[in-house]
C-alpha positions in Angstrom: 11.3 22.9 -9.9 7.9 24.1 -9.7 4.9 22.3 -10.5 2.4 22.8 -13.5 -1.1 22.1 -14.0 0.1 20.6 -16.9 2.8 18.0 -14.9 -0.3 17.3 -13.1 -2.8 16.6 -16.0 0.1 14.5 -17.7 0.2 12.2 -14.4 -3.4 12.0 -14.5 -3.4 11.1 -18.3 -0.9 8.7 -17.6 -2.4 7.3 -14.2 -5.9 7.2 -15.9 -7.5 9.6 -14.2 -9.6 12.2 -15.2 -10.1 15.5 -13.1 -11.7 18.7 -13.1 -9.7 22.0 -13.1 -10.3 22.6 -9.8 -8.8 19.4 -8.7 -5.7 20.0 -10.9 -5.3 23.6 -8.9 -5.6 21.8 -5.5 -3.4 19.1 -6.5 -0.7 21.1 -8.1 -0.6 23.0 -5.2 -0.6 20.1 -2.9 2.3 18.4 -4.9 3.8 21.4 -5.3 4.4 22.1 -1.3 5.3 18.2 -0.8 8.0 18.9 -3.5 9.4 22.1 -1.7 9.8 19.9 1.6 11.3 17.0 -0.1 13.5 19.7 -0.9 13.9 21.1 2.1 14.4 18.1 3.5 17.3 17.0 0.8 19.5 19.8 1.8 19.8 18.6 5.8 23.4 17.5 7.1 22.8 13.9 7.9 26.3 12.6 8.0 25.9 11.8 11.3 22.8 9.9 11.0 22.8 6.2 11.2 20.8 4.6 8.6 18.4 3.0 9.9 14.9 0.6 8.6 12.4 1.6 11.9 12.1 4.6 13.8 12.0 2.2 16.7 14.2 -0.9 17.6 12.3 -3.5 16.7 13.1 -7.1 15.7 10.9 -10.4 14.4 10.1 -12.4 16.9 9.8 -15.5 15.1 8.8 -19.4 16.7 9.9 -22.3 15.7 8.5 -23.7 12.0 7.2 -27.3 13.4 4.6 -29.3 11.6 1.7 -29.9 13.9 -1.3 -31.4 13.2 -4.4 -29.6 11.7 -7.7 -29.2 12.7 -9.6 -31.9 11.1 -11.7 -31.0 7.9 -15.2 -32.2 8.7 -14.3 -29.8 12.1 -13.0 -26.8 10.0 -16.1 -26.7 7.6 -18.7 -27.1 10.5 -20.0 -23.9 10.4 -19.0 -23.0 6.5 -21.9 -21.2 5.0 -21.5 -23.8 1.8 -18.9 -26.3 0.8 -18.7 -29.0 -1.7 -16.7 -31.4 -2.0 -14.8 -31.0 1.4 -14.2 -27.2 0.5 -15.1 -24.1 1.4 -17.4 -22.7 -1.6 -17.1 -19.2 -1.8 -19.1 -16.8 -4.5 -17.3 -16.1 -8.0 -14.9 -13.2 -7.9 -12.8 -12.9 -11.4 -14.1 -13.6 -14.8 -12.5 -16.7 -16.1 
């Protein structure tokens, strides 16, 4: 299946984007060739290919969950820019 300006403009409509033509060129193109190789890819033998989650044999390496005690709150806050009330006071992010 080849890639269209249009399959790309759709996307964009979709994705809310908005782009100019030559964006939609480049990126057809660029989709298009990442298409071909998925392709490409698809029609390897892999039968003999262990699944597998990581290139690489790597495992967690997890401790022990043990309460432990905290670092007190007067010490945690010693060098907080502001706090109020025994918190941290941080500058308004979301609308609310």
């Amino acid at each position: 299946m080849k890639i269209t300006c249009e399959d790309v403009a759709n996307v964009a409509l979709l994705s809310r984007l908005e782009f100019s033509e030559s964006e939609l060129e480049t990126f057809t193109g660029q989709l298009d060739a990442i298409l071909e190789y998925a392709d490409v890819l698809n029609k390897l033998n892999v039968d003999s290919v262990e699944p597998t989650a990581h290139v690489l044999p790597l495992k967690n390496v997890m401790r022990a969950d043990e309460a432990k005690p905290s670092l007190p709150r007067e010490l945690a806050l010693v060098n907080a820019p502001e706090q109020e009330d025994g918190y941290f006071k941080v500058p308004k992010i979301m609308e609310g």
